[in-house]
PDB file with one MODEL, atoms N, CA, C and O in Angstrom:
MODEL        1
ATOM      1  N   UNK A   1     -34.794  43.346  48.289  1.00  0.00           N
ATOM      2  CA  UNK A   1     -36.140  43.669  47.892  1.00  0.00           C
ATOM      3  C   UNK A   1     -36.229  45.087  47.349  1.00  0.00           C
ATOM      4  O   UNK A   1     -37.083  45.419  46.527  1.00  0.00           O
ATOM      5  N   UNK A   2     -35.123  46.077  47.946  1.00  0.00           N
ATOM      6  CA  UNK A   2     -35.618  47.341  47.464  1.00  0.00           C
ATOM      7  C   UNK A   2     -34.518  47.422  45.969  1.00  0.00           C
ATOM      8  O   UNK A   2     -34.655  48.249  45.066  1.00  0.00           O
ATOM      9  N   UNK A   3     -33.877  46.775  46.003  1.00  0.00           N
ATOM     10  CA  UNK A   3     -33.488  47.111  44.278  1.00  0.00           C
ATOM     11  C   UNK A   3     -34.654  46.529  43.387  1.00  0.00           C
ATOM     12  O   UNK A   3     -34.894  46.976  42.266  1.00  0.00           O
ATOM     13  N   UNK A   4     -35.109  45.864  43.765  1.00  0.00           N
ATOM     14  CA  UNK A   4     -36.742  45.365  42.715  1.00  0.00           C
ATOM     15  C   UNK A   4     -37.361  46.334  42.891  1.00  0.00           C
ATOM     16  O   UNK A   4     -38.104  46.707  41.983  1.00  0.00           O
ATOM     17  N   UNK A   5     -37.274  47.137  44.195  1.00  0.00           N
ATOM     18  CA  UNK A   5     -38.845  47.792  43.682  1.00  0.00           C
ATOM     19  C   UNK A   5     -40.018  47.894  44.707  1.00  0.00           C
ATOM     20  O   UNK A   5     -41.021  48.602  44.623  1.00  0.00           O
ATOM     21  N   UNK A   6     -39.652  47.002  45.717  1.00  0.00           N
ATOM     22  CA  UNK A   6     -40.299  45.989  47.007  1.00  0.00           C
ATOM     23  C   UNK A   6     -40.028  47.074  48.207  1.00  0.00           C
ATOM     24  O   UNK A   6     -38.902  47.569  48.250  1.00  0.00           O
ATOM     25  N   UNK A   7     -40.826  47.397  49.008  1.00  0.00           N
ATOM     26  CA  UNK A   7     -40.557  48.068  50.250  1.00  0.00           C
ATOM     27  C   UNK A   7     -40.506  47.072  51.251  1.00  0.00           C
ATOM     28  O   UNK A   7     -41.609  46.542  51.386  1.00  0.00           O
ATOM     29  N   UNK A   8     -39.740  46.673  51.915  1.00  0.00           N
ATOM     30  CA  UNK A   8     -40.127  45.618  53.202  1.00  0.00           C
ATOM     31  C   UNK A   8     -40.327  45.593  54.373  1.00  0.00           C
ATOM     32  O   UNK A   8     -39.874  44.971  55.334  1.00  0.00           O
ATOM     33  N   UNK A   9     -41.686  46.973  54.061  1.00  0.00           N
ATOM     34  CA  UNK A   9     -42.183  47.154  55.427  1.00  0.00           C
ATOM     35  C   UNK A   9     -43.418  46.078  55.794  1.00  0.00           C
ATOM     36  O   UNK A   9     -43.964  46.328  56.869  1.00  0.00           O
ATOM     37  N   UNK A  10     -43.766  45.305  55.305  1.00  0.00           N
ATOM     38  CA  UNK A  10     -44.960  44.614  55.698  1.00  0.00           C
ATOM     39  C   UNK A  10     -44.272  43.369  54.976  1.00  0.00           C
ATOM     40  O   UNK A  10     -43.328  43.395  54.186  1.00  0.00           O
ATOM     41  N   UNK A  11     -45.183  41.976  55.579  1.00  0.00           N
ATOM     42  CA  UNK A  11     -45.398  41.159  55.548  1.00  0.00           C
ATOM     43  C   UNK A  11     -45.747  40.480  53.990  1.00  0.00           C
ATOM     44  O   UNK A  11     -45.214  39.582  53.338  1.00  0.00           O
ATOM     45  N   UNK A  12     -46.849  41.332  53.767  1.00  0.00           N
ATOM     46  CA  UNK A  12     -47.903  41.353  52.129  1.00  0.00           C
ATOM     47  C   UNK A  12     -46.493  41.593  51.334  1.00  0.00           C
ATOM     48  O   UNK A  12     -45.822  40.796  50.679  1.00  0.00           O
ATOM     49  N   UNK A  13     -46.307  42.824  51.594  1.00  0.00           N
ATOM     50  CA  UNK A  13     -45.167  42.946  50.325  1.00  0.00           C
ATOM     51  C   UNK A  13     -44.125  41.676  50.839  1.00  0.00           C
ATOM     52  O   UNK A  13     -43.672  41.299  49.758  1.00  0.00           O
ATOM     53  N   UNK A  14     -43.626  40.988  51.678  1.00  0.00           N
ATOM     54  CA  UNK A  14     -42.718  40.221  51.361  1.00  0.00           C
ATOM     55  C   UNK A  14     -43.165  38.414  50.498  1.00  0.00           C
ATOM     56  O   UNK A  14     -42.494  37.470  50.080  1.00  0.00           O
ATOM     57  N   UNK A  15     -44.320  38.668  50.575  1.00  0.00           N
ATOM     58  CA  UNK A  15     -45.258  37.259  50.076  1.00  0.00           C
ATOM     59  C   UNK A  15     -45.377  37.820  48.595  1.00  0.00           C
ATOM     60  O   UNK A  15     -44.899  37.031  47.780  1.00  0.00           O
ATOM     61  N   UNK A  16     -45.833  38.844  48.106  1.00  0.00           N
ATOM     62  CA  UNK A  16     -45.740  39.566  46.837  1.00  0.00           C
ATOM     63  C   UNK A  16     -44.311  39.396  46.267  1.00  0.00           C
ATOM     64  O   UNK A  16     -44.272  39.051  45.086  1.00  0.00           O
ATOM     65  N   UNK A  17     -42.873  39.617  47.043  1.00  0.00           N
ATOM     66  CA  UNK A  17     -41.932  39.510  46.358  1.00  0.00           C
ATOM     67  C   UNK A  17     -41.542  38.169  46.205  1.00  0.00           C
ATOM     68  O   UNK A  17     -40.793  37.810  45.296  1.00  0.00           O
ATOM     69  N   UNK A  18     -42.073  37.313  47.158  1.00  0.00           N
ATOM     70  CA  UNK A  18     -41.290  35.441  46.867  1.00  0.00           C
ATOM     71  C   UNK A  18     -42.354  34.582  45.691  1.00  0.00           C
ATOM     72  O   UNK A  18     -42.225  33.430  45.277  1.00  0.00           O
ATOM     73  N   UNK A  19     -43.585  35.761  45.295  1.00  0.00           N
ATOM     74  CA  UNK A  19     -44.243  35.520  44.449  1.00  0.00           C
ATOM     75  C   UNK A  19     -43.875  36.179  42.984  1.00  0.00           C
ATOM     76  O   UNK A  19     -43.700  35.564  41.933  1.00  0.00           O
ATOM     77  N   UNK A  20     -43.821  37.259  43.153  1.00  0.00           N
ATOM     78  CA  UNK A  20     -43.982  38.241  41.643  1.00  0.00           C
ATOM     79  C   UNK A  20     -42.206  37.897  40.974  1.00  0.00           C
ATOM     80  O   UNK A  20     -41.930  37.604  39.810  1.00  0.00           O
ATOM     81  N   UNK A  21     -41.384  38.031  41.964  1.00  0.00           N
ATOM     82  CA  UNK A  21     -40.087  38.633  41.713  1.00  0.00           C
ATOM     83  C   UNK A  21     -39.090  36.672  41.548  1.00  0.00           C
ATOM     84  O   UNK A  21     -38.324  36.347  40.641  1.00  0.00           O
ATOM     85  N   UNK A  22     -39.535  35.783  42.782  1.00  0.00           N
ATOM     86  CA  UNK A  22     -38.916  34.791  42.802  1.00  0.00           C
ATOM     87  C   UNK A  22     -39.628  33.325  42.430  1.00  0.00           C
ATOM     88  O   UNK A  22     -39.248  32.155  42.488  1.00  0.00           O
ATOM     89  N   UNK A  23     -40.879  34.006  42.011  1.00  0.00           N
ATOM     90  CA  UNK A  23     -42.017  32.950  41.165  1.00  0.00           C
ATOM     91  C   UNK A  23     -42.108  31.914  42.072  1.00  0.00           C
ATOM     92  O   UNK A  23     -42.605  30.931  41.522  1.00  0.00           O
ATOM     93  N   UNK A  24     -41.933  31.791  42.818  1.00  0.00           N
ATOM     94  CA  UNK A  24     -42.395  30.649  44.034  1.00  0.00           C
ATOM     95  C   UNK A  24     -43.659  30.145  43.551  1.00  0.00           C
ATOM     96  O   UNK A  24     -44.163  30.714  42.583  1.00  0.00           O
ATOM     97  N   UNK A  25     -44.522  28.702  44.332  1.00  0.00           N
ATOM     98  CA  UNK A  25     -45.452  28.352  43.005  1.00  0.00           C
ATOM     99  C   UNK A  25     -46.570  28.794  44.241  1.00  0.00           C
ATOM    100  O   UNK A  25     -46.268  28.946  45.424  1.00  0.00           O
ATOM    101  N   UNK A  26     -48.189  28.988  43.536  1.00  0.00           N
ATOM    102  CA  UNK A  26     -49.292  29.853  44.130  1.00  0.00           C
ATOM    103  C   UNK A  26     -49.455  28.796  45.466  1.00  0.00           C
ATOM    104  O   UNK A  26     -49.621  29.378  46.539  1.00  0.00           O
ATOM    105  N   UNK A  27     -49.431  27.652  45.499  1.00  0.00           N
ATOM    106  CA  UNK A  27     -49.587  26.959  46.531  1.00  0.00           C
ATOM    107  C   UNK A  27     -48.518  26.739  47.750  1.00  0.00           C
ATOM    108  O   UNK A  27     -48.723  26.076  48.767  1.00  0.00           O
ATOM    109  N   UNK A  28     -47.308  27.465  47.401  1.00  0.00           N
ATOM    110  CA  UNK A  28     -46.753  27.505  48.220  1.00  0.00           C
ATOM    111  C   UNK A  28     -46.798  29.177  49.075  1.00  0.00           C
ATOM    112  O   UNK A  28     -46.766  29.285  50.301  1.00  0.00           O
ATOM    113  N   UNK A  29     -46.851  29.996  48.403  1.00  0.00           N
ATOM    114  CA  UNK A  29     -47.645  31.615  48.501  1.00  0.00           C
ATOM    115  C   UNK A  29     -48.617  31.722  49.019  1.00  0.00           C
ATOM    116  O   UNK A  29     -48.811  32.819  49.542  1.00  0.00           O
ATOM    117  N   UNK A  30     -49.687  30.688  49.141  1.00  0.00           N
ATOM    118  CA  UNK A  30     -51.471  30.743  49.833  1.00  0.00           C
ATOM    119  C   UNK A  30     -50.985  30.293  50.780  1.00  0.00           C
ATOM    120  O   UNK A  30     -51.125  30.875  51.856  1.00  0.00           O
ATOM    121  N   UNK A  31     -50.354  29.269  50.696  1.00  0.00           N
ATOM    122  CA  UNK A  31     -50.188  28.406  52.122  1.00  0.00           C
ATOM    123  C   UNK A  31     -49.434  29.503  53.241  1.00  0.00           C
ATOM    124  O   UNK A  31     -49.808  30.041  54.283  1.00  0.00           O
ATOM    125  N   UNK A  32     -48.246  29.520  52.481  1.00  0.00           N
ATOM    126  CA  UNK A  32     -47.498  30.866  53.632  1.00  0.00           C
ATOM    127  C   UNK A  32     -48.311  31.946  53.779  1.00  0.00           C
ATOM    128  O   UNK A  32     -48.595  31.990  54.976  1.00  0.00           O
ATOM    129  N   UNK A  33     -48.756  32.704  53.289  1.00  0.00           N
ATOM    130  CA  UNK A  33     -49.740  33.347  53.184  1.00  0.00           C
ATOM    131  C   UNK A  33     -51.183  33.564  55.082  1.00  0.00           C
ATOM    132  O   UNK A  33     -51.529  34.394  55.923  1.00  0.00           O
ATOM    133  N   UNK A  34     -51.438  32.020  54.632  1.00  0.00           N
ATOM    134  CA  UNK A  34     -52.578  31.658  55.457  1.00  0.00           C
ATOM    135  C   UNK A  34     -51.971  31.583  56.604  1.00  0.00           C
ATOM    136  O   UNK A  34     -52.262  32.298  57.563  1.00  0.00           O
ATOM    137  N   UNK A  35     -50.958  30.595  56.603  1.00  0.00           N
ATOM    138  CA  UNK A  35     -49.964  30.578  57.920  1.00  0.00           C
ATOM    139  C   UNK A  35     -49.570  31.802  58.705  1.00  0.00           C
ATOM    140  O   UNK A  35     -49.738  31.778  59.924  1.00  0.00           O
ATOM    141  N   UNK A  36     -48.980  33.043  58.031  1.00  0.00           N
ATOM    142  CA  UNK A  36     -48.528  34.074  58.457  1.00  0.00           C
ATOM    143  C   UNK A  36     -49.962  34.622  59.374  1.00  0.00           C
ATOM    144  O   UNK A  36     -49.844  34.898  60.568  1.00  0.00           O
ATOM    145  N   UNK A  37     -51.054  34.714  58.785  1.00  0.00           N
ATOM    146  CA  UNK A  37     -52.352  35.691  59.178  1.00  0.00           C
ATOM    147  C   UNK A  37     -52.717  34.665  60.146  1.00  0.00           C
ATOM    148  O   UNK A  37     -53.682  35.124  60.758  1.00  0.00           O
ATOM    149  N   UNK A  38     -52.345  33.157  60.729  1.00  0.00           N
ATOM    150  CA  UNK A  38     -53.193  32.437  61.459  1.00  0.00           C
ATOM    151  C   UNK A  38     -52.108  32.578  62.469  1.00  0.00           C
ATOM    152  O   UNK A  38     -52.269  32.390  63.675  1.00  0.00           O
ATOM    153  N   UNK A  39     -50.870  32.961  61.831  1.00  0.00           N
ATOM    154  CA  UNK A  39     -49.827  32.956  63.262  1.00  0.00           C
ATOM    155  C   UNK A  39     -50.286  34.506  64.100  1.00  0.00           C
ATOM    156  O   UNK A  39     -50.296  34.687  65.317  1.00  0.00           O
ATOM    157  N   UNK A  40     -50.682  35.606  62.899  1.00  0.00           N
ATOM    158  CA  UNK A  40     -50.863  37.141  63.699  1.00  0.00           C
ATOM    159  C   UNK A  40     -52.008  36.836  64.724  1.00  0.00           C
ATOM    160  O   UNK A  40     -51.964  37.400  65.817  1.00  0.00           O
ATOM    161  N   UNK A  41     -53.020  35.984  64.433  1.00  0.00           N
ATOM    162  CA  UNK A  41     -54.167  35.865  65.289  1.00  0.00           C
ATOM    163  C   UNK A  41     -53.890  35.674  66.453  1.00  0.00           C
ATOM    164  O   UNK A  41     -54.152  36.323  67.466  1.00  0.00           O
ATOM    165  N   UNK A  42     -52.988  34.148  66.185  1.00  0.00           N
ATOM    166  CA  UNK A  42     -52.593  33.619  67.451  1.00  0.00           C
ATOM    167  C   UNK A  42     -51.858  34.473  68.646  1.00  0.00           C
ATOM    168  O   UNK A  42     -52.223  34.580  69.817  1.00  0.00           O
ATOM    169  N   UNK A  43     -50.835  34.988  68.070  1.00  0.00           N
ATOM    170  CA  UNK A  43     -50.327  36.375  68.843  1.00  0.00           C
ATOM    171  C   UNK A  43     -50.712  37.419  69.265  1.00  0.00           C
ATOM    172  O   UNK A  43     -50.364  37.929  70.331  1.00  0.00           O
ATOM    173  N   UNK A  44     -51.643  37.953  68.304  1.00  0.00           N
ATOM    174  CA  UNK A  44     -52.547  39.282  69.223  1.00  0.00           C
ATOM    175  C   UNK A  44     -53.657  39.176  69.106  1.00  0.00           C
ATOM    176  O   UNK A  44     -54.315  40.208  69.239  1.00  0.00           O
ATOM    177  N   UNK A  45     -54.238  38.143  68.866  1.00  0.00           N
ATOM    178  CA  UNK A  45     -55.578  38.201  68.995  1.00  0.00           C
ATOM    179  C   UNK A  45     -56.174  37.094  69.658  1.00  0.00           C
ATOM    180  O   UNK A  45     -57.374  36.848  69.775  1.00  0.00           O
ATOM    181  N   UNK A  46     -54.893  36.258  70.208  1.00  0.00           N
ATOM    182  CA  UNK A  46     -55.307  34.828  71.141  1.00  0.00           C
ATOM    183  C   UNK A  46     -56.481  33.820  70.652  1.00  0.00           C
ATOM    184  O   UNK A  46     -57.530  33.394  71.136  1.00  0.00           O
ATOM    185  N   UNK A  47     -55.756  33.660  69.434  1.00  0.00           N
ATOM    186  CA  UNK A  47     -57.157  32.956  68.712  1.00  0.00           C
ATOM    187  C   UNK A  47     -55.552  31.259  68.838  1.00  0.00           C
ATOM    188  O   UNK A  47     -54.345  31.059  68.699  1.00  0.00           O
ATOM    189  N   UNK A  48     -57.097  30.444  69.246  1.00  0.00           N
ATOM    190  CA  UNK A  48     -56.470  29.003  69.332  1.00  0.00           C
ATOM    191  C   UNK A  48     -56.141  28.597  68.348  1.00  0.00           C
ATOM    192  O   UNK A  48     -56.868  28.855  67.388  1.00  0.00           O
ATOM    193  N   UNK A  49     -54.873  27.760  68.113  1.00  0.00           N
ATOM    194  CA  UNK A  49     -54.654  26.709  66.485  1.00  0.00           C
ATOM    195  C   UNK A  49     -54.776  25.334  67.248  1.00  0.00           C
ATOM    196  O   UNK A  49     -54.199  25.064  68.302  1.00  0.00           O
ATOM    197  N   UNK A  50     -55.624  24.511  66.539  1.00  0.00           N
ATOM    198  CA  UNK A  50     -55.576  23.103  66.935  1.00  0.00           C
ATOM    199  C   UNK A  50     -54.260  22.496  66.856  1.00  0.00           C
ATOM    200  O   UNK A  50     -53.457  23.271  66.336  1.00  0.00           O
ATOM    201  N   UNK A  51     -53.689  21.226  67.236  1.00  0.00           N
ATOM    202  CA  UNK A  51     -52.423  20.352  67.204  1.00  0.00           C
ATOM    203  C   UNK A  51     -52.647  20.012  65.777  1.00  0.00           C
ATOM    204  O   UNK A  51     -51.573  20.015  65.176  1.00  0.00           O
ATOM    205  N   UNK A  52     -53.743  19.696  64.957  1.00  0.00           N
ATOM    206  CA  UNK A  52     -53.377  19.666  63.164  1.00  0.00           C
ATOM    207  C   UNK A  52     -53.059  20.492  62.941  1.00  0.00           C
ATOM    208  O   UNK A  52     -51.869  20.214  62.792  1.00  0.00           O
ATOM    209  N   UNK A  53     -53.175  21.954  62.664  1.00  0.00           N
ATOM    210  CA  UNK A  53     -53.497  22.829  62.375  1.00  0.00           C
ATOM    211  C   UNK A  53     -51.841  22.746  62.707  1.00  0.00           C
ATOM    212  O   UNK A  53     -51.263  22.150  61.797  1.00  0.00           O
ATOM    213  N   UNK A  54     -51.048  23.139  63.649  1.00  0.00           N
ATOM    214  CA  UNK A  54     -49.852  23.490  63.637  1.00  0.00           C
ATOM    215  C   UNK A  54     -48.940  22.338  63.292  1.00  0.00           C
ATOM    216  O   UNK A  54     -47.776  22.725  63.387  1.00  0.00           O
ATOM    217  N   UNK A  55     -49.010  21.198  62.964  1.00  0.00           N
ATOM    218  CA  UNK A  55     -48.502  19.976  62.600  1.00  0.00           C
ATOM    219  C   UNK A  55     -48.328  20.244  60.903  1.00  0.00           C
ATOM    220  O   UNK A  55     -47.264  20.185  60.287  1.00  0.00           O
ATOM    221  N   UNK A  56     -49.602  20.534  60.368  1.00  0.00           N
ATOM    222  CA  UNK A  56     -49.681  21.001  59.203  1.00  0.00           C
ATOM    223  C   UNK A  56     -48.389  21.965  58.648  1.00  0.00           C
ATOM    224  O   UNK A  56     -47.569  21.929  57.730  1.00  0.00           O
ATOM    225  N   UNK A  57     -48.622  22.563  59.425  1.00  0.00           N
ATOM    226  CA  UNK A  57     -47.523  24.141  59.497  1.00  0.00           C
ATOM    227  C   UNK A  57     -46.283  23.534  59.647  1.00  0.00           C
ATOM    228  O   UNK A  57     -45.423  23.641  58.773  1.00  0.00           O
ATOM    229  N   UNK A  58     -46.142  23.030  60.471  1.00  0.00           N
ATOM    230  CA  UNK A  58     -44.388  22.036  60.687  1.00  0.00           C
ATOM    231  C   UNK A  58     -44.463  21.103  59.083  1.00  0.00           C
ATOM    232  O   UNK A  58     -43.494  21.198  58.331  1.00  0.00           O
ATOM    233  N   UNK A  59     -45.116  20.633  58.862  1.00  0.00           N
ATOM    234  CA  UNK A  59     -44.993  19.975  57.600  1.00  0.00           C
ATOM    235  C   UNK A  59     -44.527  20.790  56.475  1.00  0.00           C
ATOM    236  O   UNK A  59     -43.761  20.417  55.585  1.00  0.00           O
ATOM    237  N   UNK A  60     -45.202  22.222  56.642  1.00  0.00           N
ATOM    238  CA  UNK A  60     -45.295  22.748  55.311  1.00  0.00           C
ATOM    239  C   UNK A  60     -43.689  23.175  55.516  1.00  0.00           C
ATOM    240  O   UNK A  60     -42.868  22.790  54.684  1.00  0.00           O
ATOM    241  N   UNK A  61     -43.274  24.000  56.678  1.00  0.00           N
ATOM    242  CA  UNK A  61     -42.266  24.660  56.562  1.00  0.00           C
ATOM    243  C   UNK A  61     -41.449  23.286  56.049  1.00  0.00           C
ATOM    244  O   UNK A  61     -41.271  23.127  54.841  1.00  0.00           O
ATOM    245  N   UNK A  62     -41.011  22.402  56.919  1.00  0.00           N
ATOM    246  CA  UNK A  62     -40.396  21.047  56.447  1.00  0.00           C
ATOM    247  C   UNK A  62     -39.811  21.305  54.521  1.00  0.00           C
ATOM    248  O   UNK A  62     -38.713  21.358  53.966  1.00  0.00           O
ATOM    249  N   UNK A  63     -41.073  21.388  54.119  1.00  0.00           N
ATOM    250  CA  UNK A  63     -40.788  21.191  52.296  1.00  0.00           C
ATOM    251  C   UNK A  63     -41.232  22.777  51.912  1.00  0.00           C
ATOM    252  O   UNK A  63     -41.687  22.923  50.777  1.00  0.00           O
ATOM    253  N   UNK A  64     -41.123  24.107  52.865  1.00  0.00           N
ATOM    254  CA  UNK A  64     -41.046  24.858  51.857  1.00  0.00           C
ATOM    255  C   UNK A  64     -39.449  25.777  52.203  1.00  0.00           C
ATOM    256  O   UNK A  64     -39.011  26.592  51.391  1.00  0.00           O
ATOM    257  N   UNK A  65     -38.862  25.515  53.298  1.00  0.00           N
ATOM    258  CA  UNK A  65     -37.470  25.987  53.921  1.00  0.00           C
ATOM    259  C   UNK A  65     -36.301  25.287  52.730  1.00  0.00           C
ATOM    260  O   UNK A  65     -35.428  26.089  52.400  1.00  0.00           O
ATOM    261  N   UNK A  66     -36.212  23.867  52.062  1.00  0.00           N
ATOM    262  CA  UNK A  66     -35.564  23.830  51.548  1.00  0.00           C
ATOM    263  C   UNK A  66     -35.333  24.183  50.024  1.00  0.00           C
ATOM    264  O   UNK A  66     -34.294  24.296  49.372  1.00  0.00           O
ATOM    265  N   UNK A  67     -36.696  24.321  49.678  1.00  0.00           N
ATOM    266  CA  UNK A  67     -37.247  24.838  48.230  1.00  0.00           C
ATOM    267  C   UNK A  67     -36.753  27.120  48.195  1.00  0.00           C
ATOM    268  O   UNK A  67     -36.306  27.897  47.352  1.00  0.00           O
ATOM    269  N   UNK A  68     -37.257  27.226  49.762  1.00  0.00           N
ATOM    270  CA  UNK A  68     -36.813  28.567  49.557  1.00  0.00           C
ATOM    271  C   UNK A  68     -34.810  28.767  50.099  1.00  0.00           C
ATOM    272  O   UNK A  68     -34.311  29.890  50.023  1.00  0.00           O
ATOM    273  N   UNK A  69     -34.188  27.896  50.451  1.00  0.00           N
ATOM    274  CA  UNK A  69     -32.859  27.542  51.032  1.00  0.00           C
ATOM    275  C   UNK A  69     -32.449  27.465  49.347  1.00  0.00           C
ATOM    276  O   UNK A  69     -32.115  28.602  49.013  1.00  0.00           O
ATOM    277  N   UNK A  70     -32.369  26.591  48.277  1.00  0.00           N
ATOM    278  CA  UNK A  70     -32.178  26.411  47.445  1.00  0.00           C
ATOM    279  C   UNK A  70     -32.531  27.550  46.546  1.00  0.00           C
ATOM    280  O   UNK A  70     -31.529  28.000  45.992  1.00  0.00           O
ATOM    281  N   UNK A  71     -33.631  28.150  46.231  1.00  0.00           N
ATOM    282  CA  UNK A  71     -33.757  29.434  45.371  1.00  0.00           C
ATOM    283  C   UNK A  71     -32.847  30.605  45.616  1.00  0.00           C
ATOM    284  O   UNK A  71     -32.553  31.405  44.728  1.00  0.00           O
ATOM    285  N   UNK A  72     -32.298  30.695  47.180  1.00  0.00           N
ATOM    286  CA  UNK A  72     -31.569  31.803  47.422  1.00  0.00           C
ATOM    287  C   UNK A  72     -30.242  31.707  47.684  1.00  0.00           C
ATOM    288  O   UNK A  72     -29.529  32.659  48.000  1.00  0.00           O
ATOM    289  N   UNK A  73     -29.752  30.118  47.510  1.00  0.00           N
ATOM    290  CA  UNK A  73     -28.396  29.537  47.486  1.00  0.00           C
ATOM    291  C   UNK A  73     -27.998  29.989  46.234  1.00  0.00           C
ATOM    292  O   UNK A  73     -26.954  30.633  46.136  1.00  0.00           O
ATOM    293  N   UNK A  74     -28.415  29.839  45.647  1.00  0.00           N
ATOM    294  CA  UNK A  74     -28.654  29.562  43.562  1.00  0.00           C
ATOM    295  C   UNK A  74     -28.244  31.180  43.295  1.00  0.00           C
ATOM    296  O   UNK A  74     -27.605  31.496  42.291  1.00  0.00           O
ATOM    297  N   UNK A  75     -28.684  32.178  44.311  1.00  0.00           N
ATOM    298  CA  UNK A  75     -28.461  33.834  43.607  1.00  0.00           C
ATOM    299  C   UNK A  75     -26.970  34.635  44.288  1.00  0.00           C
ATOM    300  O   UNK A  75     -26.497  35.727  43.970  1.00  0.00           O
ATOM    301  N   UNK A  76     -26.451  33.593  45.365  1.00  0.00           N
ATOM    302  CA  UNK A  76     -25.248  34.058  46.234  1.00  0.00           C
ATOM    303  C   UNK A  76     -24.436  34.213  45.531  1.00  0.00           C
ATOM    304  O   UNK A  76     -23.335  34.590  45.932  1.00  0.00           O
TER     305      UNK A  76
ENDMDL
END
């Protein structure tokens, strides 16, 4: 990240770089995105996720781990 340009001290900037730098598509970026800020809640701010709500999340990772497994196989 830091030969782009990318600091990877936060979170934001690492969603900015699988966006700007590795064009990942916007719906997969919102989604992670939303996920990340609903997981910080859950952790320090003890905010509940329903059983959809994290089922969802198992789904998404499901089809977005091999899409991001494959983009970064491809640059080794």
């Amino acid at each position: 990240m830091e030969l782009k340009g990318y600091k990877p001290y936060s979170h934001e900037a690492q969603i900015a770089f699988l966006r700007d730098v590795h064009k990942f598509p916007e719906h997969f970026v919102s989604t992670f995105d939303r996920l990340r800020i609903l997981r910080n809640k859950c952790l320090y701010g003890a905010a509940r996720v329903s059983a959809e709500t994290c089922l969802e999340a198992l789904s998404f990772a499901v089809s977005f781990l091999p899409e991001f497994k494959k983009k970064f196989d491809a640059q080794a």
